[in-house]
N, C-alpha and C positions, 0 to 999 in steps of 0.2 A: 676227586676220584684218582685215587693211585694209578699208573700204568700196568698194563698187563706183561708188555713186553719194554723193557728199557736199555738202551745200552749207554755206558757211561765213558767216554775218554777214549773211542775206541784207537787207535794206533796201528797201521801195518805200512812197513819196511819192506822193498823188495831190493836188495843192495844199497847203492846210494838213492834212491827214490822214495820218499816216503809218498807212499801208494792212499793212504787214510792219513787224516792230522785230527785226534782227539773229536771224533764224532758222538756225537750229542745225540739220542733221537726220545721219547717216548710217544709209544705205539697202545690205543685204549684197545680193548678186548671188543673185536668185532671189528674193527675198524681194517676199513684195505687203506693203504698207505701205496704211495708209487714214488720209486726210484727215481729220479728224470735226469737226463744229461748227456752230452755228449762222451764219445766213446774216449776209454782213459781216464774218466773224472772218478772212477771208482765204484760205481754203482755195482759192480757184481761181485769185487772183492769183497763188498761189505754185506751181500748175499750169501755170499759162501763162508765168513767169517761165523754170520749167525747160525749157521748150517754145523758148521764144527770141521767143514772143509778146508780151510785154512787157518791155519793158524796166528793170533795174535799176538804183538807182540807187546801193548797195554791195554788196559781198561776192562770195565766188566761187560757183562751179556747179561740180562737180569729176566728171566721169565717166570712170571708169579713170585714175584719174591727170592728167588733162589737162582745165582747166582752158576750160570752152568757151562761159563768157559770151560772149564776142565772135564765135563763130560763129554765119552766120544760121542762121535755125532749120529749112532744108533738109540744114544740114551736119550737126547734130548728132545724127543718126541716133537720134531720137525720134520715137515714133511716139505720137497722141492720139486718145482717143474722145471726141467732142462730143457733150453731152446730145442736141444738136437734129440728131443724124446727122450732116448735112452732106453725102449723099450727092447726086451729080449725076443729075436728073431726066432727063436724056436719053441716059443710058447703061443699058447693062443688069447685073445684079447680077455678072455674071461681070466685065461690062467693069470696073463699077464699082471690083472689087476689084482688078485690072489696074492700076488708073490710076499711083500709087505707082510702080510696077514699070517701065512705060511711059515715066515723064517720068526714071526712072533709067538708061534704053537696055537695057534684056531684050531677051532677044529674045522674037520669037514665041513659040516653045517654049515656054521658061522659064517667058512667063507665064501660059502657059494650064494648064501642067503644075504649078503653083504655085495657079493659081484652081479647078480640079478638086482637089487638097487639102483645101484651105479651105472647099470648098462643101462636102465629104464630111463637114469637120470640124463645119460648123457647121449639117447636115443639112438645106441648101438645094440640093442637086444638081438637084433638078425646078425650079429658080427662077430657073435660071442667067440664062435669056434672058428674064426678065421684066424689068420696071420699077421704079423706085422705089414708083410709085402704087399698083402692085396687091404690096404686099406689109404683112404684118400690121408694130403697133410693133416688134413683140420680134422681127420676121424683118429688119426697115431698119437695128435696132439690133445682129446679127450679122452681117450685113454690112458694117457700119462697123467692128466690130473686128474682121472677116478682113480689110479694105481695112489695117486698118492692121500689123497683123499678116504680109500677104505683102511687105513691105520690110523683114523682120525689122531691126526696133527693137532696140536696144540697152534701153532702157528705152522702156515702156509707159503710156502717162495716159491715166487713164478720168474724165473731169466728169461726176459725179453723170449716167450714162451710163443708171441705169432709172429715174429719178425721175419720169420722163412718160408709165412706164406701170402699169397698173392692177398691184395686188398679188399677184395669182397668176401674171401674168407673169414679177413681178420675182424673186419667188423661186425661180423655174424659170432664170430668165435669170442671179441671180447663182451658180448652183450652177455653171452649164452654164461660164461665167465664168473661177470659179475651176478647173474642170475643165482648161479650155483652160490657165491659166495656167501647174499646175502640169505638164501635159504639155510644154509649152515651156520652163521655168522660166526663166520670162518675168520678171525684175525692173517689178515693176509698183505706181506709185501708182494710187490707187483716191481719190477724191472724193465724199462724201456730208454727209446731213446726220443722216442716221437711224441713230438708235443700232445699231438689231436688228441691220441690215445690216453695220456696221462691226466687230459684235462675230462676226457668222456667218463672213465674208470674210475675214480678215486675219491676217495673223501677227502684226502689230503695229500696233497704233491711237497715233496722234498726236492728244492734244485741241488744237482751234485756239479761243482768245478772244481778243478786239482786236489779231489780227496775230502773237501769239505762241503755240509749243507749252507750254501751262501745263502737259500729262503726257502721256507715252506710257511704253506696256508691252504685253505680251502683250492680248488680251480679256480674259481671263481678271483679269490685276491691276488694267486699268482699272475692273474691275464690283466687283472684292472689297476694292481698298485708293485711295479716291480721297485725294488729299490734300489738296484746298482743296472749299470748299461750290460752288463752281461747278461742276466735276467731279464728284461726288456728287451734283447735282441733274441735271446734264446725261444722267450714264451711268444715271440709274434713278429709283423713283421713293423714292429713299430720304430715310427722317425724319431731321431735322435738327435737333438738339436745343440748346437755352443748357444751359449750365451747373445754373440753376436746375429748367429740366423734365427735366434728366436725373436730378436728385437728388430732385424728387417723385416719377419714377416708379420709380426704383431703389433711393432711400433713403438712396443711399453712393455714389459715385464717387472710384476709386482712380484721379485723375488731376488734373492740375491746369489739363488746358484747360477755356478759355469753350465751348467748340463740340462737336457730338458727329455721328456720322452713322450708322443704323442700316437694314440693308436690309429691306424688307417683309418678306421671307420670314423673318425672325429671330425674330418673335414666333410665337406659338401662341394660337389662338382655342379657348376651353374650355365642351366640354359639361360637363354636371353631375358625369359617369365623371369626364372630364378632367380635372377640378377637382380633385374627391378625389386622383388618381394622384399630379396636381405638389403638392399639399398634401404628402402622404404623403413626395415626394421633397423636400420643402423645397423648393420653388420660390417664387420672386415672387410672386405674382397681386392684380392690378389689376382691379375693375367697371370697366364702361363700357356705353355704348351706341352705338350701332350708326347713322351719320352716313349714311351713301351705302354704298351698291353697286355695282359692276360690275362685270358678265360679262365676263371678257377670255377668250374661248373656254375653255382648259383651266383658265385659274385666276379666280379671285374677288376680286378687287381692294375691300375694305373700309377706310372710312375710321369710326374707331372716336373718341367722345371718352372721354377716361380719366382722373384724375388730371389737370386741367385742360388737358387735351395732344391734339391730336388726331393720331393715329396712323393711317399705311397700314400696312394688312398684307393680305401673298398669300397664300390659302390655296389648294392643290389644291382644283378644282372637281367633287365625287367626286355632284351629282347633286342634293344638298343644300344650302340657302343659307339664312342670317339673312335678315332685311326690316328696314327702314328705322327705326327706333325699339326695337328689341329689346332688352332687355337679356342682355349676355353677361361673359366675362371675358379675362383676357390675360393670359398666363404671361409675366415676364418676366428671367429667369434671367439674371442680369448676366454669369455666365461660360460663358453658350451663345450670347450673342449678338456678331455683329461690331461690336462699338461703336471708331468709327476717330474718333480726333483730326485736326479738319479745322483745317489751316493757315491762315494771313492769305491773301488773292488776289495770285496772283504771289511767294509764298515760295518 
């Protein structure tokens, strides 16, 4: 299946800084895709590139077959959502989302019967005639993507589009989101910087560091198979091990990498029962004690020393907790655990 959207080689230069290094992507028709990375790694220059906001300075932009760098970025029938809205303060949320349609020659009709849609869609119908000012974040911020939305886009770009609003918003806003998306099956990048979000959202995550996609895969293989320690530190809070603390805390490593990467949730925290059980099973087990704490709502986020190693591990949070000096133990079952060979950076 050919791509709907492709870029080839992309390239951008801000002075001495090369901002992009030859970016690779294809994007299927329907498909949301999400930017991930920290800030600087390029993820919105490469937003705006596609958009026709900045300019390139190689490679192509390929949407349907045709080749649309050199169209302004009115022609290129993309549509974006900007973090900061962007909505016009002297219109009303109906007109607002009008506008697009308006500078396209709609007519009346069309675009009212198009903005009654979209307000039904994004269950602002009582708001139509209000203002930008009296309307909450997460109501400015569905407005902005019906406004973009009623010039049906070809493709969709969202910059880091809930980052400005508080977290119970955003995760009602990115649900409601992907909702819309997949109703329209709306070919759509998504720009962030937050793991959660990019793994809840998306079909497929792009990691962006210094300009390039160092990995993309489903969520799912970004979180379970990273392949360089940047990735693995980025997508979670996974241990990172040398060569040598992997063989004090295992004994044996059937591998001949320097590096190792082990997710929290791999290990097992042992009560006294526990101990006996993985005993009895021939399992690992390491003392340690008990470094830090934290409550991450459902789970219990421990930082454990062990074996000269200090290890995170998540345990369901079922009501019960260790404290701060405790001593406890750690099953570490070399063939239960995801131990991933991390590559050089940029292998």
């Amino acid at each position: 299946m050919s791509a709907y959207l492709e870029l080839q080689g992309i390239r951008k230069q801000f002075g001495n800084t090369n901002v992009l290094n030859h970016v690779d992507l294809q994007i299927h028709e329907g498909e949301l895709v999400t930017l991930l990375g920290p800030s600087g790694c390029g993820k919105s220059t490469l937003l705006r590139c596609i958009a026709g906001l900045t300019d390139i300075d190689g490679g192509k932009i390929i949407l349907e077959q045709k080749d649309i760098v050199n169209l302004a970025p009115r022609n290129r029938e993309i549509g974006m959502v900007f973090q900061s809205y962007a909505l016009f303060p002297n219109l009303t949320v109906s007109e607002n989302i009008q506008y697009g349609m308006k500078m396209r020659g709609a007519s009346k009709g069309e675009r009212r019967n198009r903005s009654e849609e979209l307000l039904a869609l994004i269950d602002l119908e009582d708001k139509r005639d209000a203002y930008p000012r009296h309307l909450s974040g997460g109501q400015q911020q569905r407005v902005a993507l019906a406004r973009s939305l009623a010039v049906q886009p070809k493709v969709l770009l969202l910059d880091e589009p809930l980052s400005a609003l508080d977290a119970k918003i955003r995760k009602n806003l990115r649900t409601e989101i992907r909702d819309i998306q997949r109703k329209f099956n709306m070919t759509t990048i998504f720009v962030t910087h937050d793991q959660e979000e990019a793994l809840i959202i998306s079909d497929r995550v792009c990691l962006m560091n210094k300009g390039s996609i160092v990995q993309q895969g489903t969520p799912e293989e970004l979180y379970t198979t990273p392949r360089t320690e940047f990735v693995a530190r980025f997508m979670g809070s996974y241990n990172v091990l040398t060569r040598p603390e992997a063989l004090r805390l295992f004994q044996r490593v059937d591998s001949t990498a320097e590096r190792f990467a082990i997710r929290p949730e791999s290990f097992i925290l042992l009560d006294e029962e526990g101990r006996k059980e993985a005993l009895y099973a021939g399992k690992r087990i390491v003392d340690g004690n008990v470094h830090s704490v934290s409550i991450l709502g459902n789970i219990i986020r421990y930082a454990i020393d062990t074996a000269g190693v200090r290890l995170t591990i998540d345990v369901l949070n079922d009501g019960r907790s260790h404290r701060i000096g405790d001593q406890t133990a750690v099953s570490l079952a070399l063939d239960d655990s995801q131990l991933l060979h991390l590559e050089k950076e940029g292998a």
